[in-house]
matplotlib code that plots the C-alpha trace (Angstrom):
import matplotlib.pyplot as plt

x = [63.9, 61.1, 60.7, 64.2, 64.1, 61.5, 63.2, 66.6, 64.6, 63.3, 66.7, 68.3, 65.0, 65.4, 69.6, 69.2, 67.0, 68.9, 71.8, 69.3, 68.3, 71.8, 72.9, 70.3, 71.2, 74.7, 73.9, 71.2, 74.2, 76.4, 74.8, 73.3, 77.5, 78.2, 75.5, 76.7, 79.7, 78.7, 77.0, 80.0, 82.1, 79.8, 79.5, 83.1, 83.3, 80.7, 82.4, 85.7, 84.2, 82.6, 85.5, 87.8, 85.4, 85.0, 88.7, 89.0, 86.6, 88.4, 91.6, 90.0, 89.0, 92.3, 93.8, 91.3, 91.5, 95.6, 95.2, 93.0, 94.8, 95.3, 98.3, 98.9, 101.6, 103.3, 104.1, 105.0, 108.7, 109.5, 110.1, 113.0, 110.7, 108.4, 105.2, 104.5, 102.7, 105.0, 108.1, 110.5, 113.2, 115.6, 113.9, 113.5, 117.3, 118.3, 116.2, 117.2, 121.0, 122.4, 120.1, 119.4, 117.0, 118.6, 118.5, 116.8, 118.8, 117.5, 119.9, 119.5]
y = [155.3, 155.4, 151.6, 151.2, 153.2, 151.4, 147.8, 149.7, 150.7, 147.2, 145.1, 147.2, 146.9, 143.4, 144.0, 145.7, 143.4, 140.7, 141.8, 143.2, 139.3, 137.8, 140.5, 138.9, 135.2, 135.9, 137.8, 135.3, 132.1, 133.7, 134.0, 130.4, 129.2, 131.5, 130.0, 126.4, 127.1, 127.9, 124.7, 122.9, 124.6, 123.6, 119.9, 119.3, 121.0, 119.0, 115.4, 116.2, 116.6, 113.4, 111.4, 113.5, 112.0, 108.9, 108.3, 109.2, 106.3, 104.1, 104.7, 104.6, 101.0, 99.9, 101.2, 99.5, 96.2, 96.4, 96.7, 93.7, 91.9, 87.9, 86.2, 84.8, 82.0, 84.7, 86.3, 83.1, 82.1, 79.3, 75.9, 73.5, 70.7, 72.6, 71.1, 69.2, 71.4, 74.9, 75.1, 78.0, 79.1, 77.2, 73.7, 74.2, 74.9, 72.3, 69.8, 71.0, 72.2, 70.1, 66.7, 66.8, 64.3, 61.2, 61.7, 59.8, 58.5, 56.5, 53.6, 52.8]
z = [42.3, 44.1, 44.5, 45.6, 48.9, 50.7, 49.5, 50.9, 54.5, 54.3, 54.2, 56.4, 58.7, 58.8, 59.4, 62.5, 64.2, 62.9, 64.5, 67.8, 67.5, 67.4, 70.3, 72.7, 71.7, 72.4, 75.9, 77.0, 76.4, 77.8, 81.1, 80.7, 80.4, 83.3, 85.3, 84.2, 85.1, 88.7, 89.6, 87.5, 90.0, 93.2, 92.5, 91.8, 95.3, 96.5, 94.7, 96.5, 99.9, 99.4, 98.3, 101.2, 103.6, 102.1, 101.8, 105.6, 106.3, 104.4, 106.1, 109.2, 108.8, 107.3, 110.6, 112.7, 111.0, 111.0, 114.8, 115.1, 112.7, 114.2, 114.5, 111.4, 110.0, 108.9, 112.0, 113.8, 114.1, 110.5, 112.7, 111.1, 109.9, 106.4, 105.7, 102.9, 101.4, 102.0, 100.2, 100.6, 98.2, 100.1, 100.1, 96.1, 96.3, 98.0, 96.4, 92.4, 92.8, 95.7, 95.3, 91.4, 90.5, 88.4, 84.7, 82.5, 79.9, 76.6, 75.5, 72.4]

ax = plt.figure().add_subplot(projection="3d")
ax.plot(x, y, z, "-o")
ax.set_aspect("equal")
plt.show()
C-alpha cells in the first residue's frame, strides 16, 4: 500500500492543475472573443458610416447631373416625318398589319 498513495497524490496532482490549466485557457479565450467582438462591433460601425456617406455622395451627384441633364431627343416633341433609322411601334404596325408585304408563293 505504500506505493499506491504517492502514485494516487501523483494523478490527482497532475488532475488539479489540469483542470487549473484548462480554467485559464477557457478565461484567457474568452476575453480574447469578447475583445474580438468589440472591434467586430467598431468596424461594422465604422463600414456603415462609410457607405452612409458614400451613398450620400452618390445621390448628390445623381441629383446634380439630373439637373444639368441636356435636352435630349427624348424630351423633344416626335415630328410626323420618322427617320430612317427610328421606328416606333406604330410605323412597325402599320407597315406589318395594314401594308403586309406580298407573299411569296412557289408554283410548281
Amino acid at each position: 500500500m505504500g506505493l499506491l498513495d504517492p502514485l494516487k497524490k501523483l494523478l490527482f496532482g497532475v488532475k488539479g492543475v489540469t483542470k487549473h490549466q484548462a480554467e485559464q485557457a477557457v478565461d484567457y479565450t474568452k476575453e480574447k472573443g469578447e475583445a474580438l467582438f468589440d472591434k467586430t462591433v467598431d468596424m461594422m460601425k465604422d463600414a456603415g458610416e462609410i457607405l452612409g456617406k458614400t451613398g450620400a455622395k452618390v445621390l448628390d451627384k445623381v441629383d446634380d447631373l439630373w439637373e444639368k441633364k441636356p435636352e435630349t431627343p427624348y424630351n423633344q416633341k416626335i415630328t410626323d416625318t420618322p427617320s430612317p433609322v427610328s421606328y416606333t411601334h406604330l410605323d412597325v404596325y402599320k407597315r406589318q398589319v395594314l401594308h403586309p408585304a406580298p407573299s411569296l408563293t412557289v408554283i410548281q
